[in-house]
Each structure stands twice: as C-alpha cells, then as structure tokens.
TORKOL-4160 file (C-alpha; in steps of 0.2 Angstrom, whole numbers, padded with zeros to 4 digits, m for minus):
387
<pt num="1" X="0205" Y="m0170" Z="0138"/>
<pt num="2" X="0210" Y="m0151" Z="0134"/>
<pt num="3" X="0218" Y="m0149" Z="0118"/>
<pt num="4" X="0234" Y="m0142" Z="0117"/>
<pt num="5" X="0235" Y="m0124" Z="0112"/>
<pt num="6" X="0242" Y="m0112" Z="0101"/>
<pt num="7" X="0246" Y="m0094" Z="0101"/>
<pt num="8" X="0245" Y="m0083" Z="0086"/>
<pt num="9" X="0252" Y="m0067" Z="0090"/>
<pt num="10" X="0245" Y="m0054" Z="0075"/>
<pt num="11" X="0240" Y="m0035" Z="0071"/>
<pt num="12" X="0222" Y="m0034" Z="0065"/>
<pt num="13" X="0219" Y="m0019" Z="0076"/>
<pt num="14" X="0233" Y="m0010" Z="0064"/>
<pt num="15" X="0224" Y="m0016" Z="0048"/>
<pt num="16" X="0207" Y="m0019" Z="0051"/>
<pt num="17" X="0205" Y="m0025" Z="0034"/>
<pt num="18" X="0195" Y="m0039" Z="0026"/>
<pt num="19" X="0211" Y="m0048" Z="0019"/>
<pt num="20" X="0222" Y="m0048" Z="0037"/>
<pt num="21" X="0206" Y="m0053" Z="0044"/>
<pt num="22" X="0205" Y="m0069" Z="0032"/>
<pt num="23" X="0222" Y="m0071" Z="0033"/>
<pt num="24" X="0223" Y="m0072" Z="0051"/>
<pt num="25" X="0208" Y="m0083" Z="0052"/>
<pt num="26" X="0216" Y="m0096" Z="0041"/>
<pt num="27" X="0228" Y="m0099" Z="0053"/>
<pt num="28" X="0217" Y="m0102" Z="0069"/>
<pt num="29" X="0203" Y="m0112" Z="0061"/>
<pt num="30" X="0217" Y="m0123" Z="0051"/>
<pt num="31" X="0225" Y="m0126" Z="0069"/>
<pt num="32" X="0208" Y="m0128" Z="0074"/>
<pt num="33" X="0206" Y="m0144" Z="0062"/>
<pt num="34" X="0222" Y="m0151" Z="0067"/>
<pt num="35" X="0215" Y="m0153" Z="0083"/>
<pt num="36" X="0223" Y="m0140" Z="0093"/>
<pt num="37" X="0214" Y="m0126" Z="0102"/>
<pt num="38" X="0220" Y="m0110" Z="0095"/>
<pt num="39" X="0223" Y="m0092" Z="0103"/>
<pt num="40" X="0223" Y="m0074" Z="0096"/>
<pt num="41" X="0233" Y="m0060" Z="0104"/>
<pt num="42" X="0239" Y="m0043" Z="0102"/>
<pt num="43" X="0250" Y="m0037" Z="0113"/>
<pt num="44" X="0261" Y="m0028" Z="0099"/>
<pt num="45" X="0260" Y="m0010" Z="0107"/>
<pt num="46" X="0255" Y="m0001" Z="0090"/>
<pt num="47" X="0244" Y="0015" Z="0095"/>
<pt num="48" X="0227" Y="0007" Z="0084"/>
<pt num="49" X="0226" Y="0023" Z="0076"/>
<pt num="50" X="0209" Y="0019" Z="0066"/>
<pt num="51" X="0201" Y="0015" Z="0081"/>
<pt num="52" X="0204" Y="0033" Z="0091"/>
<pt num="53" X="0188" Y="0047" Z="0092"/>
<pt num="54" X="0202" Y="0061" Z="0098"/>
<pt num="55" X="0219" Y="0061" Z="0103"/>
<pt num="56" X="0216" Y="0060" Z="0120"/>
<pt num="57" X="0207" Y="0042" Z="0114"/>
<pt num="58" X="0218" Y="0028" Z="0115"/>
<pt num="59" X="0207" Y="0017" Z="0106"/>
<pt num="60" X="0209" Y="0003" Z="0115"/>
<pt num="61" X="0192" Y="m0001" Z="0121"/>
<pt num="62" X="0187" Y="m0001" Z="0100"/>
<pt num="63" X="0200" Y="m0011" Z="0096"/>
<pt num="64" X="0194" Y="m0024" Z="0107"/>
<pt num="65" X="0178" Y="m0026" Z="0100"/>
<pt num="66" X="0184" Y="m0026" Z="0083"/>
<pt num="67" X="0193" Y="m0042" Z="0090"/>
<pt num="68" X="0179" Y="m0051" Z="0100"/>
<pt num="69" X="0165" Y="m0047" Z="0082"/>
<pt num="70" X="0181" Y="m0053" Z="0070"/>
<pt num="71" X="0184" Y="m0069" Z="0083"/>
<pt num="72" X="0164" Y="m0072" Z="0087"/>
<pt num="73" X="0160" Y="m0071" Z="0065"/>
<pt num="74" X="0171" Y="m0086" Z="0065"/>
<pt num="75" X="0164" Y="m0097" Z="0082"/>
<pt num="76" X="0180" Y="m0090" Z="0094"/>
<pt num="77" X="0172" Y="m0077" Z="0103"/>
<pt num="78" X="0183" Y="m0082" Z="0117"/>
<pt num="79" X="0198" Y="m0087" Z="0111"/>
<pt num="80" X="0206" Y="m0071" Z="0109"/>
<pt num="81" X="0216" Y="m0057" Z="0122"/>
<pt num="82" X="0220" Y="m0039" Z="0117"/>
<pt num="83" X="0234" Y="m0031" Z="0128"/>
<pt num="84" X="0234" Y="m0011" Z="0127"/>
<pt num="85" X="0253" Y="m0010" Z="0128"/>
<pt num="86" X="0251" Y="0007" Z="0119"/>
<pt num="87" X="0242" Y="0015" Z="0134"/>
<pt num="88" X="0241" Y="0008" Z="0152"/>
<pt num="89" X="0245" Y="m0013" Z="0147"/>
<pt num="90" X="0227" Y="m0016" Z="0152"/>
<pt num="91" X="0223" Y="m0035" Z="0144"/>
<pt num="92" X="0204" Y="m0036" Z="0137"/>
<pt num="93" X="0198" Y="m0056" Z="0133"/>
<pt num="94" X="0208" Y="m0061" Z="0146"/>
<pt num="95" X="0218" Y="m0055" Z="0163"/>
<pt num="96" X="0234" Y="m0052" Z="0165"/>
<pt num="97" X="0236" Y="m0067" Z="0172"/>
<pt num="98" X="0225" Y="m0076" Z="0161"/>
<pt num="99" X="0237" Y="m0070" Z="0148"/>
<pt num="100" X="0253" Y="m0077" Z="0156"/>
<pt num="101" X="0244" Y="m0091" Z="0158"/>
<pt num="102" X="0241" Y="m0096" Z="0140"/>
<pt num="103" X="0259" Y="m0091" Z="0135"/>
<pt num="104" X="0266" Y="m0103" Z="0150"/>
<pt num="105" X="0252" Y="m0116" Z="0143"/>
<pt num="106" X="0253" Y="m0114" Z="0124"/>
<pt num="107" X="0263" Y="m0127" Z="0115"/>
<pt num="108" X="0269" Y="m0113" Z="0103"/>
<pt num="109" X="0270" Y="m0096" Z="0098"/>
<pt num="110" X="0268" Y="m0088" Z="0082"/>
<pt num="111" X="0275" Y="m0070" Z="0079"/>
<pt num="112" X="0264" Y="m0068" Z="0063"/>
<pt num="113" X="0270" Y="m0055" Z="0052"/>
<pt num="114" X="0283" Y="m0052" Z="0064"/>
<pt num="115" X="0273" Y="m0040" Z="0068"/>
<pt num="116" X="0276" Y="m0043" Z="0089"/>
<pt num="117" X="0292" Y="m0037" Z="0098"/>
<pt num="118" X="0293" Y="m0052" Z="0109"/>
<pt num="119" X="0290" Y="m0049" Z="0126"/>
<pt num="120" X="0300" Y="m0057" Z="0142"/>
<pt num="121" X="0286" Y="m0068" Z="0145"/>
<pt num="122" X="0283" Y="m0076" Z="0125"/>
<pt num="123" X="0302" Y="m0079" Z="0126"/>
<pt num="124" X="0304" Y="m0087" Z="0141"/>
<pt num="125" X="0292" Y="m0099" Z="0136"/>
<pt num="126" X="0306" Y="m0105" Z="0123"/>
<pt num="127" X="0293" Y="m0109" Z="0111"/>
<pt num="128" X="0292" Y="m0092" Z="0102"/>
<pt num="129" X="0290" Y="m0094" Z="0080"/>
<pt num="130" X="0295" Y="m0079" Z="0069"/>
<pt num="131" X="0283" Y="m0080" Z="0054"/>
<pt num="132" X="0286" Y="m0070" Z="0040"/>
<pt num="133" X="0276" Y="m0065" Z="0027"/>
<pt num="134" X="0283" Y="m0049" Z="0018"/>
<pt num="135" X="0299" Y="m0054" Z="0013"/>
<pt num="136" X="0317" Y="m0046" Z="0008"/>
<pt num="137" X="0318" Y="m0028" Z="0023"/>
<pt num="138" X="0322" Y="m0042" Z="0037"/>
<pt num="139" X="0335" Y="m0052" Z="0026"/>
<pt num="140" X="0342" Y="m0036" Z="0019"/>
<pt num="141" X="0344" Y="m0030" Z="0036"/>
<pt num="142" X="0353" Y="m0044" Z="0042"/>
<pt num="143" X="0367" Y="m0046" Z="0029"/>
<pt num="144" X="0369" Y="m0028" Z="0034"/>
<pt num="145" X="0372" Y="m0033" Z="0053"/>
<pt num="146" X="0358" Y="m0019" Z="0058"/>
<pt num="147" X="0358" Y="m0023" Z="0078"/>
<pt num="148" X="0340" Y="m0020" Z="0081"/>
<pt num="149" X="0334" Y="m0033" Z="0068"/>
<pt num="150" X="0345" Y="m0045" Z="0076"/>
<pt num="151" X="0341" Y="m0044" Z="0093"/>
<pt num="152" X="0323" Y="m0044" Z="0089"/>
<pt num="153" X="0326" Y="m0062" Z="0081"/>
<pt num="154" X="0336" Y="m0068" Z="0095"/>
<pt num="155" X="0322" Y="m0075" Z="0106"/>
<pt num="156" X="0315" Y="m0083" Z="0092"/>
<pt num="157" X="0317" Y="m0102" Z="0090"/>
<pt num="158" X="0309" Y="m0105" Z="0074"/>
<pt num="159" X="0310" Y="m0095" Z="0060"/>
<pt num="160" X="0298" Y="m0096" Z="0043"/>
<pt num="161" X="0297" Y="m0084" Z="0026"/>
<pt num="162" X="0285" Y="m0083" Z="0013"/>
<pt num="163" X="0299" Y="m0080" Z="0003"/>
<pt num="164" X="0298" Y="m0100" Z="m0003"/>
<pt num="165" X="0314" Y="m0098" Z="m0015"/>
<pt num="166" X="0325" Y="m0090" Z="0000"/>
<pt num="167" X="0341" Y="m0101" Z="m0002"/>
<pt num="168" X="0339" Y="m0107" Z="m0016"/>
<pt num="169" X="0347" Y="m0105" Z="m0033"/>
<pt num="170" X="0342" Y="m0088" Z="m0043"/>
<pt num="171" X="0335" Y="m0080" Z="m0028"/>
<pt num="172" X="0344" Y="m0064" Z="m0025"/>
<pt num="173" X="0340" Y="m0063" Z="m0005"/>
<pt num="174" X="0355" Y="m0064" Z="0004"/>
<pt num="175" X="0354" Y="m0080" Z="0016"/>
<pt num="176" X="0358" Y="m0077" Z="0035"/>
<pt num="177" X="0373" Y="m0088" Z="0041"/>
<pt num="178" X="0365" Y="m0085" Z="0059"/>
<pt num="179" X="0347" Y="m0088" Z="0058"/>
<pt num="180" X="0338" Y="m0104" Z="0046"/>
<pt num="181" X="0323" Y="m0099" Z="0039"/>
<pt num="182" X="0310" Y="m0111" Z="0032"/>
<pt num="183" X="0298" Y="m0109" Z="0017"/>
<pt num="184" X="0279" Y="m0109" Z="0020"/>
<pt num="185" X="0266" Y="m0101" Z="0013"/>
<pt num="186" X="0247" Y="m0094" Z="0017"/>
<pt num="187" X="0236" Y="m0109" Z="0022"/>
<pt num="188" X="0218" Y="m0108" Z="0017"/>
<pt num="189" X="0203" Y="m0118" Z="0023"/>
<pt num="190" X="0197" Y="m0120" Z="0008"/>
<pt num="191" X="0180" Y="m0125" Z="0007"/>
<pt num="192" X="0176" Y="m0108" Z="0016"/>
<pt num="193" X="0178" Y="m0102" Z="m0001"/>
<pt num="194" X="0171" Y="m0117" Z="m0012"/>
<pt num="195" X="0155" Y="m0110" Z="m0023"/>
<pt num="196" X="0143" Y="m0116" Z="m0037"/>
<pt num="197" X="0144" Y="m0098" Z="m0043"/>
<pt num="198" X="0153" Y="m0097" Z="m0065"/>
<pt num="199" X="0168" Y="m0084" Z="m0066"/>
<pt num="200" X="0162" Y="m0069" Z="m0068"/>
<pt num="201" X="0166" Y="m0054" Z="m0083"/>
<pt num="202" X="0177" Y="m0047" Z="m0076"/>
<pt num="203" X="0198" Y="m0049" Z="m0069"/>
<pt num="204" X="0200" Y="m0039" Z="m0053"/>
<pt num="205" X="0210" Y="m0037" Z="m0037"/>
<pt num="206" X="0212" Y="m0027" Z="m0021"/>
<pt num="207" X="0227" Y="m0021" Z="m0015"/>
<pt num="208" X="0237" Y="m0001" Z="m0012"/>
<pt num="209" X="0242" Y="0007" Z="m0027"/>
<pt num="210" X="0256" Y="0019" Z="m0018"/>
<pt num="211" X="0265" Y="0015" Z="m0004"/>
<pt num="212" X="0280" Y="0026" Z="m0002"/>
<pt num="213" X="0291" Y="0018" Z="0010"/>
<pt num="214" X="0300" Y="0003" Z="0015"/>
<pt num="215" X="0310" Y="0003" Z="m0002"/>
<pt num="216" X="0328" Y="m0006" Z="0002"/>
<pt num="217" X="0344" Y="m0004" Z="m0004"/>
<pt num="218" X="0357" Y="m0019" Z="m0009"/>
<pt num="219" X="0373" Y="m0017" Z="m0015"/>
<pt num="220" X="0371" Y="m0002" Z="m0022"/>
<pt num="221" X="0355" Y="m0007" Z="m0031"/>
<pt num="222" X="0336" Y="0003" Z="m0023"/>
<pt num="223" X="0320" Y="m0010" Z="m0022"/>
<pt num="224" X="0303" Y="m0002" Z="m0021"/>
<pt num="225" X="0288" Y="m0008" Z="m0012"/>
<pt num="226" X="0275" Y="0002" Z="m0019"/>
<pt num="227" X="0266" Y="m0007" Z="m0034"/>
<pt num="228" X="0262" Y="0007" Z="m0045"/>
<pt num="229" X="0277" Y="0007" Z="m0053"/>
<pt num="230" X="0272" Y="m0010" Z="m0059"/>
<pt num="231" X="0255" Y="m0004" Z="m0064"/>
<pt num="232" X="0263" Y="0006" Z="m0076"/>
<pt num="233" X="0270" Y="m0007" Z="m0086"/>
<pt num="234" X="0253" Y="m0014" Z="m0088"/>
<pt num="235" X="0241" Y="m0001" Z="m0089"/>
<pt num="236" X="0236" Y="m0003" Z="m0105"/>
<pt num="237" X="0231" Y="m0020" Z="m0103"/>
<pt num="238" X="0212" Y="m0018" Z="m0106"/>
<pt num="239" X="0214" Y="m0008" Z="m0124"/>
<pt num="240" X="0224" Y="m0019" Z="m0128"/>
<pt num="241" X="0213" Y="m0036" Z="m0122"/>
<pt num="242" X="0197" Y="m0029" Z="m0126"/>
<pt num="243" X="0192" Y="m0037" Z="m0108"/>
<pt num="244" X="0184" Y="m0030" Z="m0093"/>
<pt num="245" X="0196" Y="m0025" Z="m0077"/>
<pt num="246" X="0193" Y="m0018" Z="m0062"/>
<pt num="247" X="0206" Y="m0012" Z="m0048"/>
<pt num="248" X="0198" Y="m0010" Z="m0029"/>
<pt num="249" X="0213" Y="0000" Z="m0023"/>
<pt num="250" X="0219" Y="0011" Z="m0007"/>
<pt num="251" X="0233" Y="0023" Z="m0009"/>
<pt num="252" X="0230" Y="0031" Z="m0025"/>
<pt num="253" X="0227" Y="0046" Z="m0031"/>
<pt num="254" X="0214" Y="0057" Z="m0040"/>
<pt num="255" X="0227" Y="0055" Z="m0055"/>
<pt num="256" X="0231" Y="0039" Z="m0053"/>
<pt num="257" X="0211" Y="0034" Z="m0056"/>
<pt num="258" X="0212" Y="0046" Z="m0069"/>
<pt num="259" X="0226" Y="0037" Z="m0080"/>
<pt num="260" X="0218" Y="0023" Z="m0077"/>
<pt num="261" X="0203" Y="0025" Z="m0082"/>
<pt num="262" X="0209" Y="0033" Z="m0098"/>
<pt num="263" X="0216" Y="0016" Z="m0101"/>
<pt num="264" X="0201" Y="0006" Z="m0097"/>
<pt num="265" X="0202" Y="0002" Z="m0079"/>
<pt num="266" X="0189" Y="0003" Z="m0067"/>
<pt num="267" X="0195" Y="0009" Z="m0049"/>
<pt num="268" X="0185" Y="0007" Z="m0033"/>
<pt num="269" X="0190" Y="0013" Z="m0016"/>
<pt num="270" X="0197" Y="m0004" Z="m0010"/>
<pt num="271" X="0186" Y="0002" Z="0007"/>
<pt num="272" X="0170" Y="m0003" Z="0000"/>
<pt num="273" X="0177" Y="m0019" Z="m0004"/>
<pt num="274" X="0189" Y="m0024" Z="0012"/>
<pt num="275" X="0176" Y="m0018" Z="0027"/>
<pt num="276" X="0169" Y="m0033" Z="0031"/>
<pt num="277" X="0175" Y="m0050" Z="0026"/>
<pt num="278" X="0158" Y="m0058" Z="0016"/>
<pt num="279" X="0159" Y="m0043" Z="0005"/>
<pt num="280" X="0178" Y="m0047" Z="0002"/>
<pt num="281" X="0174" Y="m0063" Z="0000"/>
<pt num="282" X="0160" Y="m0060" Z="m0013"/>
<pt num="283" X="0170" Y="m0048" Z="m0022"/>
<pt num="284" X="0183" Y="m0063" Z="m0026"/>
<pt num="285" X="0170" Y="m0074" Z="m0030"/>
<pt num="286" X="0161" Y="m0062" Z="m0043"/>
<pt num="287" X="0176" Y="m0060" Z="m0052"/>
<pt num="288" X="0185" Y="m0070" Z="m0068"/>
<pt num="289" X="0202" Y="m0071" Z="m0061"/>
<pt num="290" X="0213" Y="m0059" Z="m0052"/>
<pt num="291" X="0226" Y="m0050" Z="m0063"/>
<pt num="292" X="0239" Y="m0041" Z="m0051"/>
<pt num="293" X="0257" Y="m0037" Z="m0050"/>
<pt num="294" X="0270" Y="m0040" Z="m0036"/>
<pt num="295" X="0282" Y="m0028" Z="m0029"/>
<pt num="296" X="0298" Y="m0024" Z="m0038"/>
<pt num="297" X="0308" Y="m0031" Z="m0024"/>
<pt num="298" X="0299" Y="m0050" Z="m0025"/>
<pt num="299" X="0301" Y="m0048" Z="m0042"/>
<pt num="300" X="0319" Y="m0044" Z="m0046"/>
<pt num="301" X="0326" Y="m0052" Z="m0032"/>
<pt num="302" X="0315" Y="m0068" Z="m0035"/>
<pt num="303" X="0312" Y="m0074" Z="m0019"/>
<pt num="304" X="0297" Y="m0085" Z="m0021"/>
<pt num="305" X="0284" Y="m0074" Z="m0012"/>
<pt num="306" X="0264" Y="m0077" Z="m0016"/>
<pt num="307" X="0250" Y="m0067" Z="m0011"/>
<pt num="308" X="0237" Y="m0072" Z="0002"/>
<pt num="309" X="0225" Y="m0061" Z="m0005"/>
<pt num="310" X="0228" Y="m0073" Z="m0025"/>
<pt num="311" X="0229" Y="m0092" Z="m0013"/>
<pt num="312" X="0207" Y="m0087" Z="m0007"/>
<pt num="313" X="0207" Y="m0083" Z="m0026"/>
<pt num="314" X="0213" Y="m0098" Z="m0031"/>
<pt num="315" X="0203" Y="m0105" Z="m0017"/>
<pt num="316" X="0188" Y="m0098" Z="m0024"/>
<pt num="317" X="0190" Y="m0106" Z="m0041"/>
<pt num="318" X="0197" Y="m0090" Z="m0047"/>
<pt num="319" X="0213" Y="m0091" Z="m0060"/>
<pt num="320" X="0224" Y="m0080" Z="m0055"/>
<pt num="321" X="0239" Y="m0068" Z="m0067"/>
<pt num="322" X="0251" Y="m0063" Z="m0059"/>
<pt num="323" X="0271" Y="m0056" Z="m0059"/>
<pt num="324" X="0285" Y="m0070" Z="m0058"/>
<pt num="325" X="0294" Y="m0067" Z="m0043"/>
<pt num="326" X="0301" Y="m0085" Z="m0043"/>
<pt num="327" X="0284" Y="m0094" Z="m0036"/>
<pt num="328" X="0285" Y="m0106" Z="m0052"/>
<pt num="329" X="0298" Y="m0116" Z="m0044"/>
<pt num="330" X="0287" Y="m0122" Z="m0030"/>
<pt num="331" X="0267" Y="m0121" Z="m0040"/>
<pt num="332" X="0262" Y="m0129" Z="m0055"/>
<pt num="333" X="0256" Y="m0114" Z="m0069"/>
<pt num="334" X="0250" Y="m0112" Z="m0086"/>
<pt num="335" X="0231" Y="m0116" Z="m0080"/>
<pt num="336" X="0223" Y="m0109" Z="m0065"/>
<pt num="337" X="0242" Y="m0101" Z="m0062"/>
<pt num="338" X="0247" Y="m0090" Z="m0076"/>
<pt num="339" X="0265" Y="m0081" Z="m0071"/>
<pt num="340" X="0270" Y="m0065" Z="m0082"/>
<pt num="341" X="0288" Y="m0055" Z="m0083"/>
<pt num="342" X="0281" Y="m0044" Z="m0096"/>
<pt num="343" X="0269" Y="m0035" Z="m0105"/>
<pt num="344" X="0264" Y="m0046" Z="m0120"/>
<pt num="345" X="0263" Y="m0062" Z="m0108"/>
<pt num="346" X="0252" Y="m0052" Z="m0099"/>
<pt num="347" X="0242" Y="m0051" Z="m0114"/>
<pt num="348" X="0243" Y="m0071" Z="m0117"/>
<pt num="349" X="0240" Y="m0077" Z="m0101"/>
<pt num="350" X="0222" Y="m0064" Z="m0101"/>
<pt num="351" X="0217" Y="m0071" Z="m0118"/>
<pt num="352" X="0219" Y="m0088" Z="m0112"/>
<pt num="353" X="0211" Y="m0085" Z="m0096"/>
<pt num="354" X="0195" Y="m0078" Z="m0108"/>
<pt num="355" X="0194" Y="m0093" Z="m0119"/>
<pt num="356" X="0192" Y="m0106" Z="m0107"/>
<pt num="357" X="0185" Y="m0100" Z="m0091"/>
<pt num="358" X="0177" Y="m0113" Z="m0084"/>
<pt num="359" X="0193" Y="m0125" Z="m0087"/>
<pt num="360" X="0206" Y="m0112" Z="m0078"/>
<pt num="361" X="0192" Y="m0110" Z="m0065"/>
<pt num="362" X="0194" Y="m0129" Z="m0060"/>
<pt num="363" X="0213" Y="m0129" Z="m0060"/>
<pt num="364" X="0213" Y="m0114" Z="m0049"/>
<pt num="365" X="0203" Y="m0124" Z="m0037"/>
<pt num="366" X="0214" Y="m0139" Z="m0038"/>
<pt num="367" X="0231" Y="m0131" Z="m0037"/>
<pt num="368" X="0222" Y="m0121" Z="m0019"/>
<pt num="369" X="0217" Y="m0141" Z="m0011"/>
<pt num="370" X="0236" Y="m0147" Z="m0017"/>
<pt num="371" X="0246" Y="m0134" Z="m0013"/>
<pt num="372" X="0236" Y="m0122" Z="0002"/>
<pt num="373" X="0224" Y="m0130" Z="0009"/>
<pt num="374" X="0227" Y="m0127" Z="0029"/>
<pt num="375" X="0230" Y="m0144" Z="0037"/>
<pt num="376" X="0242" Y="m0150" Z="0023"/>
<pt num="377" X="0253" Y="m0130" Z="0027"/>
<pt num="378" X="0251" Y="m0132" Z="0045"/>
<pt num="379" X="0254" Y="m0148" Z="0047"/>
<pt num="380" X="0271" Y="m0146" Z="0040"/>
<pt num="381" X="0276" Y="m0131" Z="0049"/>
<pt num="382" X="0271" Y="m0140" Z="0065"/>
<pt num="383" X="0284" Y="m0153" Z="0058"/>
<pt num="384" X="0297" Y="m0143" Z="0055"/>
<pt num="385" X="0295" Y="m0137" Z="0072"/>
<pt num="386" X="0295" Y="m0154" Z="0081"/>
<pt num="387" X="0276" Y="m0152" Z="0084"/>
C-alpha cells in the first residue's frame, strides 16, 4: 500500500545554507517516521541568484542539483521536483505532469516559510498550509489591510506561526479577525543530533549580523530585523565573563569584526561554517552552548518565536542563552534554557552555564525530546489539520 503523501513547498535554492537545509530536512524525515511519504518542491519563482555563472545563466539547471545532492545526503534522492518558474517553468525531479500529479495526490501542502505564491494548481487541491516561521511583517500587514498580503493568504486553509505566544496575553502582534493562526514550532529528529562528544570551551552561534530591511512599523513605533543592534547591548560579554565566545557571522562588516574583537569576540565567516550540513552540525556539536540574541521585533513585541538554528543546539545537548521574546510561556528554562532581557542576566545565565556544563548539557537534551522532537510537532500539526 502506497503511503500517503505530503508536500513541502520550500526555498533552499534562495538560501543554500546548512541551517535551511537542516530545517527543511526536519520536516520531510519527521513526516517520513510518521509514516507518510514526504515530497520537496520549489516552484517559488525566485531567480536563484547564487546559482547563476552570468546574467544570461538562469541557474536553474545548478539549482537542481543542489536539490537532488541535499535530498540524496538524506535517502530522498527522488522525492523531490524543482520548477524553473523564474525562466521557462521547466520542472526538473519530475514532469509537469508528474508535478500536478503529486499536488492532486498529496494529502497536504505546506507553504513553508510562506515562501511560495500558491499557484492555481496547489489551491485547487483545497489542501494548501501556510507555515510561518518569521513572525510579525505578515501580521503587521494584515491589521493594516495591505491587499497583496491578503490575497496571498486567501487560498490557504490552514495557517501556523512560530510566533507561539500570537493571541495570547502580553504579546503585542496584533491578532487577525480573518484568518486563525496556530502555534508550532521547528521539529527536530533528534537523535540525528544525539553524540557522546562533552561541551566544548567555548559559547558560539551562527547567524547575520546586518540585515537592513524588513524593519516594520506599528502604531507609530519602528521594529528592526537586523540583530546588531542587539549585539550591541552585549558585546562586552566576554571581558566581562572571562569566557571563550565565538560568532560564525554573515552580513558584517570589517568594523563590526573589529569592535568585536576589541571586546573579545571571535568572528568567522558564517560560510565556512554553513556550506555543507556535517560541518554545521560539527560546529554546534563542538561548542559549549549557544549564546545569541533575537530580533528587536520578537523581542519587544513578545511573540513567542524560537530559533531553529538553538532547538538542533538543544538537540545536540547544547544549553542555549538566549533573548526573551515570550518563549518562557511555552518552554521550561533556568537549565538547558537560560532566557535573558538584559545585560547582567546575560552575565548570570553564562556563569551558570560554565559551572555546571555537563548538567545544563543534559537538560538541553531533554527539553529538545520533550518539547521538538519531530513526531510529537508533526503529529500535532497534522491534528490541527484534521490529518
């Protein structure tokens, strides 16, 4: 008997990173042990920009085999269809009509990220998911009645946030009186991550120092995206500690490194970390804990969010310190989970970190089986959808 399927809609071929990568794969190999039969596609239309030798390259012929070497590292080598909507909508993994197939076939689709404008033949199937996992633009847009958001929501039947505290007292988002989102968060298959390896020295994380766009604006009040802001408040963490950190950044700049190395900060190019997923992964492994921020937005407007790149560190048996943005309501903290709104519980939650490594390294693991273990997220988004 052929099991039933699932579609995952994604964008790797936009951010052929390590992380997305992981990210994604969490999602088809956790459908996988549920017992359904789970299918990648990208039929998104964004010109894969790091894929292209020339303009006159579309890059579509790169981008599939970035796809078929991601899917066949991780035993779905055919389980996957890339659809070159950017150039002449020629479909590589499957036919066209191998294509419509699936979608007429699938018992759901996910939109992850959002990152798909539906097309006809996704919503026809009335069994199109919106999956979000960024948080406060989308909501903002909708209290303002921007058009274009909504009709992109429309076809939608389902609709899920990582923003967990959306709805709920002390979160700031405002709610949508037209369209119900549902919390859920990263799954993780977690004994991909599982190791005999003790923490490491040293407290890292990988991530993009300057990102300047996508900053929002609420009554009157501007968000930011970009996370050096937040770095500021923090970079003189490793004076202060006496303990070793290390930041595996993109977007930065030669004067960024430079302040923070004056503090005490190691910086990497976050390429030679995020190029290929075992070297991501041995990175997270090798490490203490992670100690990162969150984005102002996540953070003043509280909306629950949690990083996918800190649930594999968890995963991994790494503690992970971190900025409040509400995810306290809905994780248990103070070992293996240390939540911080300012600079001198920063300073604690490191200091605790350091004295007993071995014991936050085992409630790290425990609060990733509990709380993000695949089967156990999926499963209850599949209820929620009547799956």
């Amino acid at each position: 008997m052929t099991p039933p399927r699932i579609v995952l809609l994604g964008m790797l071929t936009k951010m052929p990173v390590a992380g997305v990568v992981w990210q994604t794969m969490h999602y088809l190999l956790g459908f996988q042990r549920l017992g359904y039969e789970p299918w990648y596609v990208e039929a998104h239309g964004i010109n894969p920009s790091m894929f292209q030798a020339g303009e006159a390259d579309t890059g579509a012929r790169r981008a599939a085999d970035f796809l078929s070497t991601s899917m066949r590292r991780f035993g779905m080598g055919r389980q996957w269809a890339y659809q070159a909507i950017h150039d002449d909508g020629g479909c590589y993994g499957l036919s066209r009509r191998g294509l419509l197939d699936l979608y007429r076939s699938a018992e759901l689709i996910i939109n992850l990220h959002g990152g798909t404008t539906p097309l006809a033949e996704q919503a026809a199937t009335g069994r199109l998911v919106y999956l979000e996992t960024d948080p406060v633009a989308l909501q903002v847009e909708l209290y303002q009645r921007r058009q274009e958001t909504l009709d992109f929501l429309e076809p939608h039947v389902a609709f899920f946030t990582f923003g967990e505290s959306y709805g709920q007292p002390g979160c700031r988002l405002p709610v949508s009186d037209r369209f119900h989102f549902q919390p859920t968060r990263q799954p993780v298959v977690v004994d991909l991550w599982e190791n005999r390896m003790p923490p490491g020295d040293t407290f890292t994380t990988v991530g993009t120092f300057r990102q300047g766009w996508r900053e929002v604006e609420l009554d009157g009040e501007t968000y930011r995206w970009s996370k050096n802001f937040e770095w500021n408040k923090v970079c003189r963490l490793p004076t202060r500690t006496g303990e070793r950190f290390e930041l595996a950044l993109a977007g930065y700049r030669r004067a960024d490194a430079d302040m923070l190395a004056g503090h005490g900060w190691g910086v990497r190019p976050a390429v030679d970390i995020s190029s290929d997923v075992d070297t991501y992964r041995s990175y997270i492994v090798a490490s203490r804990a992670e100690f990162t921020v969150a984005k102002d937005q996540n953070i003043r407007l509280r909306s629950g969010w949690f990083s996918d790149r800190s649930a594999t560190y968890l995963a991994a048996g790494r503690p992970v310190i971190t900025q409040e943005t509400g995810f306290s309501d809905h994780l248990p903290t103070g070992e293996g989970l240390l939540p911080f709104t300012g600079f001198e519980d920063a300073v604690a939650a490191v200091t605790a970190v350091s004295a007993a490594p071995e014991r936050h390294s085992q409630a790290a693991s425990t609060i990733a089986r509990e709380h993000f273990e695949a089967e156990t997220v999926l499963r209850r988004l599949l209820s929620e959808v009547g799956v």
